[in-house]
C-alpha positions in Angstrom: -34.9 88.1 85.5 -35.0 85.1 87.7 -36.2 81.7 86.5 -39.9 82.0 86.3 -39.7 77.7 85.4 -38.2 77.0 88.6 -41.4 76.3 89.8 -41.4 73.5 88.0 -39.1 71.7 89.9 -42.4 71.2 92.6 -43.6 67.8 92.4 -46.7 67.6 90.0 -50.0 66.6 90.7 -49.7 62.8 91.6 -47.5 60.6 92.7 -44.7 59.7 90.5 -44.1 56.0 90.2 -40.9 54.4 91.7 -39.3 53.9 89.0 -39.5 57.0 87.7 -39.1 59.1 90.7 -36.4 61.7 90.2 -35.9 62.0 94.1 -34.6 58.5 93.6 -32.9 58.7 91.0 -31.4 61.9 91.6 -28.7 60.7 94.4 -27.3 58.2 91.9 -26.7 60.8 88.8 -25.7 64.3 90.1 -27.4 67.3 87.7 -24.0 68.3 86.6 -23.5 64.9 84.5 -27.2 64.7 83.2 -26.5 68.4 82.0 -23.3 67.3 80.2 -25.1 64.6 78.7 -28.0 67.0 77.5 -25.7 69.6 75.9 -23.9 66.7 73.7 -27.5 65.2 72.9 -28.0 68.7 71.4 -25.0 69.0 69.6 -25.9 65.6 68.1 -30.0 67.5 67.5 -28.0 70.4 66.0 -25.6 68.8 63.7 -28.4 66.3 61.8 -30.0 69.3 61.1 -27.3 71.3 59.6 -25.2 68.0 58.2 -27.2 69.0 54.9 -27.1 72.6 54.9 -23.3 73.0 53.0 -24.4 69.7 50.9 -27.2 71.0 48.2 -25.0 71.5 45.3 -23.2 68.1 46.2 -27.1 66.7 46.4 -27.7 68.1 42.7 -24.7 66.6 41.6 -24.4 62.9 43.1 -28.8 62.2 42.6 -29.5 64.3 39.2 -32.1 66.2 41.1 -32.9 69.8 41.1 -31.6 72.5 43.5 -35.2 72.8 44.6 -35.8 69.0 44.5 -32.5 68.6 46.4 -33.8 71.1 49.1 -36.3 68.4 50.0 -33.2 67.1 52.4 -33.8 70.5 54.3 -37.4 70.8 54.4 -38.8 67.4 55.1 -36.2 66.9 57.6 -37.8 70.6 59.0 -41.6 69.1 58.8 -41.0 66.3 60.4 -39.1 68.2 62.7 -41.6 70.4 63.6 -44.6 67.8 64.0 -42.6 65.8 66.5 -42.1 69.0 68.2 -45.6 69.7 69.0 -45.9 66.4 70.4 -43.0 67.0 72.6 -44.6 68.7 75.9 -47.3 65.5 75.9 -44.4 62.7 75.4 -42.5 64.6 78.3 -45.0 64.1 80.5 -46.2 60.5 79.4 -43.1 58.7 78.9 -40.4 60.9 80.9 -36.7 62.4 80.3 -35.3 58.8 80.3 -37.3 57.1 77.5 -37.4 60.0 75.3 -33.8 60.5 75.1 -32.9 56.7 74.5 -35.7 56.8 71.8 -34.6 59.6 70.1 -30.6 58.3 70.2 -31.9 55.5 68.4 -33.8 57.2 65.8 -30.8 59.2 65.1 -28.5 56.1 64.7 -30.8 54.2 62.2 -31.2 57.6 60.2 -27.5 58.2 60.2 -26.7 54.7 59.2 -29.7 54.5 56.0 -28.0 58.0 55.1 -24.2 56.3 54.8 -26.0 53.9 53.0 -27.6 55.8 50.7 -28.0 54.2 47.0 -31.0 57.0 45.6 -32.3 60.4 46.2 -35.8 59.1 48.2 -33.5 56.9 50.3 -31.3 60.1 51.4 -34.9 61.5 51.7 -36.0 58.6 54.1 -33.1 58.9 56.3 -33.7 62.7 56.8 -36.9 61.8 57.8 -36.2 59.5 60.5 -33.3 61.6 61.5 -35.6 64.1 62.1 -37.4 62.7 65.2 -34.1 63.0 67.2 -34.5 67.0 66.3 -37.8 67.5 67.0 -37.7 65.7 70.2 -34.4 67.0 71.6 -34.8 70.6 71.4 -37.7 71.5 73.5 -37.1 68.5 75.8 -34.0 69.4 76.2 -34.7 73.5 77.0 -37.3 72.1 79.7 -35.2 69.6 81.4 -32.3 72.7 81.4 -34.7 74.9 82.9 -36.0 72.1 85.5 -32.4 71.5 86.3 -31.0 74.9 86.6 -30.3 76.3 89.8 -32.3 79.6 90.7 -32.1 82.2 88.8 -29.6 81.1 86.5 -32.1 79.7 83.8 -30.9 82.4 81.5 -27.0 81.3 82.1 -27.5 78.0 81.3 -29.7 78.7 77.8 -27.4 81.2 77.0 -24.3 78.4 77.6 -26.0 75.8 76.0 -26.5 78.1 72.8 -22.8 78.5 72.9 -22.0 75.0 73.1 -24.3 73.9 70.1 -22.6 77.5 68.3 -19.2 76.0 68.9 -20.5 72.8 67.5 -22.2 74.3 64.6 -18.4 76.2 64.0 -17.1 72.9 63.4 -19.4 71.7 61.4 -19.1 72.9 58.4 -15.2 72.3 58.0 -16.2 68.8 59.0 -19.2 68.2 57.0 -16.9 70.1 53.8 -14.0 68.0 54.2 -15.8 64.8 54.3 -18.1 66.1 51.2 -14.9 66.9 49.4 -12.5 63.5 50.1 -14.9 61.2 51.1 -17.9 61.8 49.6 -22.2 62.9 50.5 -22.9 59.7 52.4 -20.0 59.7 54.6 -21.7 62.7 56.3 -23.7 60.5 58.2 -20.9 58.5 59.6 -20.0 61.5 62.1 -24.0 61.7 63.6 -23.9 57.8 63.8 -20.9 57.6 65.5 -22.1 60.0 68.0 -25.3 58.7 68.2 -23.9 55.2 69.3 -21.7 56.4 71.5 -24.6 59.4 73.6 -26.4 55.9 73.2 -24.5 53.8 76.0 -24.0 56.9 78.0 -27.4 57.0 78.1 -28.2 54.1 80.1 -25.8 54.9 82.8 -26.7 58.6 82.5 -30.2 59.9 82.2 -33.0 59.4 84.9 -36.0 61.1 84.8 -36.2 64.8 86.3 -40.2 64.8 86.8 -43.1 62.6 87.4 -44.8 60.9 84.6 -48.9 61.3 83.8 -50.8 59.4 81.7 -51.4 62.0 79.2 -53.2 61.2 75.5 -51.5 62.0 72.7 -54.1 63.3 70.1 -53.6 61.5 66.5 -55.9 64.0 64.6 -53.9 66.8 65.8 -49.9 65.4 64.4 -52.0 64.7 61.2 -53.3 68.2 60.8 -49.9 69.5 61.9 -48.1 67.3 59.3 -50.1 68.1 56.2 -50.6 71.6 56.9 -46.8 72.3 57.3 -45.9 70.2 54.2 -48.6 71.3 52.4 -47.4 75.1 52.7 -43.6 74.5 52.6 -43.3 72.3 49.8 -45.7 74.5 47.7 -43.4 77.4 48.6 -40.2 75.9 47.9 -41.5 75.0 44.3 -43.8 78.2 43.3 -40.9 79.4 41.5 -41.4 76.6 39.2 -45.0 75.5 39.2 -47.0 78.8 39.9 -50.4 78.3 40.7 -51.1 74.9 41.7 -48.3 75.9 44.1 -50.1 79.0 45.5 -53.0 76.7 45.4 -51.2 74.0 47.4 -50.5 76.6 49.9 -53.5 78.0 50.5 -54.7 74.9 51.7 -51.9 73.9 53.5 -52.9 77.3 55.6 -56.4 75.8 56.1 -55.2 72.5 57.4 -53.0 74.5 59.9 -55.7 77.0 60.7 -58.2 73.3 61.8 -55.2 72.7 63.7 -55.2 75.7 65.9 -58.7 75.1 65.5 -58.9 71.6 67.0 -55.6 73.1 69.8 -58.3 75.1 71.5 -61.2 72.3 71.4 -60.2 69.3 72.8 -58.8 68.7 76.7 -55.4 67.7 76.5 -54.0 69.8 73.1 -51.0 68.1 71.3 -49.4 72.1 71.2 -51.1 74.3 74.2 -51.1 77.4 73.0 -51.7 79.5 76.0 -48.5 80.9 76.1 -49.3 83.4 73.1 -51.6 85.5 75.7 -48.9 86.5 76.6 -47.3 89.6 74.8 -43.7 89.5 75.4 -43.8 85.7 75.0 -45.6 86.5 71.4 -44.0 89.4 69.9 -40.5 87.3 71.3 -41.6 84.5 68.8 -42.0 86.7 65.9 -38.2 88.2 66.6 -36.9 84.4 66.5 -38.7 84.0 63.8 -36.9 87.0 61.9 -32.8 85.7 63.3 -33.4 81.9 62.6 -34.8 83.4 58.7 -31.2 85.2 58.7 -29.4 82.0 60.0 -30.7 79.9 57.6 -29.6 81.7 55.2 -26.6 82.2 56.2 -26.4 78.4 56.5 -27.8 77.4 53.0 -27.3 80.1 50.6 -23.9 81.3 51.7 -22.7 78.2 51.0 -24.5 77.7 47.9 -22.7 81.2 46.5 -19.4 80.3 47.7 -19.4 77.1 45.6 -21.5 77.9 42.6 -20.2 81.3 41.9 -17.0 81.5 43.8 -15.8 77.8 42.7 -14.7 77.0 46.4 -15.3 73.2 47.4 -17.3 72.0 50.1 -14.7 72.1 52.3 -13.1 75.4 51.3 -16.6 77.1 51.6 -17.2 74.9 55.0 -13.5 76.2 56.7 -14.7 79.9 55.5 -17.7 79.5 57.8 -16.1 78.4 60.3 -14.9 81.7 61.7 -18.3 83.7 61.1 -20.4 80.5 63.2 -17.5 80.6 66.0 -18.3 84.8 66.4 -22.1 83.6 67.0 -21.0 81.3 69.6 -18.8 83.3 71.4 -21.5 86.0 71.3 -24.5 83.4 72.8 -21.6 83.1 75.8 -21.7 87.0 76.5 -25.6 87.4 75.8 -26.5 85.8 79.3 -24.3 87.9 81.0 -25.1 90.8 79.6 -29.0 90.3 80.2 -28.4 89.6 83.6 -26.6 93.1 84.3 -28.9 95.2 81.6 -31.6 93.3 80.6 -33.0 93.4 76.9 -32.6 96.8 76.4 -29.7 97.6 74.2 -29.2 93.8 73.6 -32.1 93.1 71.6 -32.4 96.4 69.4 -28.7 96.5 68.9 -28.3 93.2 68.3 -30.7 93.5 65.2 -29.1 96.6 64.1 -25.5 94.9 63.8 -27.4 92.0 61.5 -28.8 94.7 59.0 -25.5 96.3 58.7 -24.2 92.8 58.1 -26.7 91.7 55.6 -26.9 96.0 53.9 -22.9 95.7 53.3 -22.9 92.5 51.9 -25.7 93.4 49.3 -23.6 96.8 48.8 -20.5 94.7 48.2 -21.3 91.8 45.9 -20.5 93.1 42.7 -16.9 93.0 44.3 -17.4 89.5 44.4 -14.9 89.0 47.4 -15.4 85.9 49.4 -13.1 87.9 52.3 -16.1 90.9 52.2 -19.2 87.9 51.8 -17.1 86.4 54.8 -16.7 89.1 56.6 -20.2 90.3 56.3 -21.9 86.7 57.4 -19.8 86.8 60.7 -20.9 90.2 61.3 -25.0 88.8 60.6 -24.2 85.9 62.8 -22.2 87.7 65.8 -25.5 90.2 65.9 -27.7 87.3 66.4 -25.9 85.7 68.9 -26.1 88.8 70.7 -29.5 88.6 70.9 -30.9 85.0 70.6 -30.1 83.5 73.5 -31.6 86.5 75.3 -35.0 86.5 73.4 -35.0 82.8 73.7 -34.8 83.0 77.7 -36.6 85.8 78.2 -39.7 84.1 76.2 -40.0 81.3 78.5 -39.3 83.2 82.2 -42.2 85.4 81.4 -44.5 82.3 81.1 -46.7 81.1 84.0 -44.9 77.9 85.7 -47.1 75.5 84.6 -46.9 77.0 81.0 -43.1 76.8 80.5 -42.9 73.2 78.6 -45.8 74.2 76.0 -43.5 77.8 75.6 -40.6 75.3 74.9 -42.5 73.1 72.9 -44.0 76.6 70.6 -40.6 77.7 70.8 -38.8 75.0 69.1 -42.1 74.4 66.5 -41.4 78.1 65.5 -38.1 77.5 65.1 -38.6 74.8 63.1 -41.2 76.7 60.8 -38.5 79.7 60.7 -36.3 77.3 59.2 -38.8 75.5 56.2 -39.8 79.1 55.6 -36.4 80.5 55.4 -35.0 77.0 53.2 -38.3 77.0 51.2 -38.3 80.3 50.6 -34.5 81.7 49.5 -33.4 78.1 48.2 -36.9 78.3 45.9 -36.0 81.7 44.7 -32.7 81.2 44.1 -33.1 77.6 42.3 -35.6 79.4 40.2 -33.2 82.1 39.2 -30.4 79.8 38.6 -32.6 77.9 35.8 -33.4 80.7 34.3 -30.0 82.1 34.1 -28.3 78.8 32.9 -31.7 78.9 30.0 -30.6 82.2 28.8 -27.0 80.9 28.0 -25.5 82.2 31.6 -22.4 80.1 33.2 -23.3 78.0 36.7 -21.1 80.9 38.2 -22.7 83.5 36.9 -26.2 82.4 37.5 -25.4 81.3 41.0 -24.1 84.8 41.4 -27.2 86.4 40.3 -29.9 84.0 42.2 -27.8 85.0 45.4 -28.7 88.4 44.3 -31.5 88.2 44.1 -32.5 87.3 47.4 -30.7 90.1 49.6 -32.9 92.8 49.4 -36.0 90.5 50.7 -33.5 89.4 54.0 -32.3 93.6 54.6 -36.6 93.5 54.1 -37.2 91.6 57.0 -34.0 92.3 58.9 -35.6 95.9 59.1 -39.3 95.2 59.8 -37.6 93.1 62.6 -35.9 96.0 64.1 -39.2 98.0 64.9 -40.5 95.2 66.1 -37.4 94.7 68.6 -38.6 98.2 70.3 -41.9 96.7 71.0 -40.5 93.8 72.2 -38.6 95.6 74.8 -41.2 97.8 76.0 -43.2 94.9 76.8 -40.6 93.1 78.5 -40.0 96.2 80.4 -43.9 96.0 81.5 -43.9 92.5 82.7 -41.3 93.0 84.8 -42.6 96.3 86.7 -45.8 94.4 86.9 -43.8 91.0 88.4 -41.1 92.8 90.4 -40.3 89.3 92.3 -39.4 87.6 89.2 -36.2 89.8 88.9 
């Protein structure tokens, strides 16, 4: 399927000023380089919001707090994420590629350096938050500039390469993230991001030009408060209903209101912070809902795999960060063949199959916990995370070629919100249940082991749940894709 945001390369409506004219600009800093520089801007996007994920039981331990309470790292980082997301296709076209990216290295250097710094929990908290804006700015600005950038009909390449990249990344992470955890302590996490934060920082100025012209776009306030307290609203009350019942049910409930004004207010006013257009179409929709299902099993991968290995399995951080290493480096190396394979066979068996290898992964590793192996849980998450880099990278590009031109930024923009919501769901959700079942297990006279063991559990049988509705849903997803492109035969 050819790049359906190529168009976007045309010069808007209205001239772009010279300053910010990326004819100008362009001759001095050749696309190859401002690509570079966008893949390691991601890498640094991709490992602030992971630094955390192999850190909870380390959180519980250093601040006193609850596993719950220490999941906050996770899911505030995710809802401020995800507000600055929707914001993202406006600030594109108001301030341009150059002034986004320098912002957002900055945000990510004072966040890193508050979190080395560290001295209480709300501080860590504080430092996630600011963190955050380099996240939520980075990954849909960064899909759009990549598709804007990419030669014809190699949009799909490029995605599927830059998954990869952040994959490989993401393999070293947790080694990296377990080792320092381990020898060095929480806080020197944050050394790694700042470092590289600093360094992406002076590149910048010597690197990134804008790639489109600017227009004087309002941003609407209302709409990133509606956004903001809707999300928190829901994911907070779902990460603590475990413990607090109905006020939390309560609290989300109207958290959903505050979301539904949101979409409300999206479809009333002339320049929407999140235009949500795109979901007319099918295959962009029914896409969504499948990203939502893998980035669900990736975060839980990410969170509670680690959580087992080192409550119930006694490995440290960095034993139980070096055993992921090898199940996150299948993923990559999977996201590198996805685009090729799409290219010759499009999304039929890729997307299906893809599916069908992560339900296998998650079925034998519910089959073979009372073995308690680590090598089986191992061997199982790479299987889980080798089937979803099958398929992500494929769904992800797919979703956006099948989007109008003019819509491809706001698909970015949804994409990386959903993403984002996947994640505070997924972190809400399983690290709720899970902390909930641990305290009740240690209350009954249980060891940390053995409750750990038990909340892990637990919480299989809801993932092989929704790995399996996702599989039905993958068939529809490829019969649609199928339509669009008999009905857009010039898009291929």
């Amino acid at each position: 399927m050819a790049n359906a945001a190529n168009a976007s390369k045309a010069p808007a409506t209205g001239a772009a000023t010279p300053a910010t004219s990326p004819t100008k600009t362009h001759a001095k800093h050749p696309e190859r380089t401002l690509i570079i520089f966008l893949f390691g801007c991601n890498l640094l996007a991709s490992f602030m919001q992971s630094i955390m994920n192999i850190a909870l039981d380390q959180v519980t331990a250093d601040f006193h707090v609850r596993l719950a309470e220490a999941n906050l790292v996770i899911i505030v980082f995710a809802i401020v994420a995800g507000t600055v997301i929707t914001t993202a296709a406006s600030v594109m076209k108001r301030f341009g590629l150059r002034k986004v990216m320098i912002f957002g290295l900055v945000m990510g250097l004072v966040g890193s350096v508050l979190g080395a710094v560290a001295w209480c929990f709300p501080v860590l908290v504080a430092a996630r938050v600011i963190q955050a804006f380099t996240t939520g700015l980075y990954f849909p600005v960064i899909n759009e500039a990549l598709l804007v950038l990419s030669p014809k009909g190699k949009a799909g390449v490029l995605l599927s390469l830059n998954s990869g990249i952040i994959g490989v990344g993401l393999a070293f992470a947790p080694p990296v993230a377990g080792l320092l955890i381990t020898y060095a302590g929480l806080r020197a996490l944050f050394l790694v991001p700042a470092v590289l934060a600093a360094v992406l920082l002076v590149a910048a100025f010597f690197v990134v030009h804008d790639i489109t012209p600017r227009e004087p776009r309002p941003i609407d306030g209302p709409s990133i408060a509606l956004s903001f307290i809707g999300l928190g609203a829901f994911m907070v009350g779902l990460n603590e209903i475990t413990h607090y019942g109905a006020p939390m049910v309560g609290l989300m409930v109207a958290g959903l209101a505050v979301l539904g004004l949101f979409v409300w207010r999206q479809t009333r006013i002339a320049h929407p912070l999140l235009d949500l257009r795109p979901f007319k179409t099918a295959a962009f929709s029914v896409g969504e809902m499948l990203i939502v299902f893998a980035y669900m099993g990736s975060m839980y991968l990410s969170l509670l795999v680690p959580l087992y290995l080192e409550g119930a399995a006694g490995c440290t951080a960095f034993m139980a960060g070096c055993i992921l290493t090898v199940p996150i480096l299948c993923y990559a190396c999977m996201c590198f063949a996805s685009g090729k394979i799409l290219g010759k066979h499009g999304v039929w068996p890729l997307v299906p199959a893809g599916f069908a290898i992560v339900l296998a992964g998650f079925g034998v590793m519910w089959g073979t916990l009372g073995l308690a192996s680590i090598v089986a849980v191992a061997a199982c998450t790479a299987l889980v995370y080798g089937g979803i880099g099958i398929f992500y990278p494929a769904v992800k590009s797919v979703d956006l070629e099948v989007l109008p031109p003019a819509l491809s930024s706001n698909g970015s923009s949804i994409h990386s919100t959903v993403v984002q919501v996947a994640g505070c769901i997924s972190s809400a959700l399983y690290v709720g249940l899970m902390s909930g079942s641990v305290e009740g297990s240690l209350a009954a006279g249980a060891t940390k082991a053995q409750a750990y063991a038990a909340g892990f559990a637990h919480t299989l049988p809801i993932e092989v749940g929704l790995v399996a509705a996702a599989i039905a849903l993958s068939l529809v997803y490829v019969k649609l894709v199928r339509k669009f492109t008999a009905t857009h035969p010039d898009e291929r």
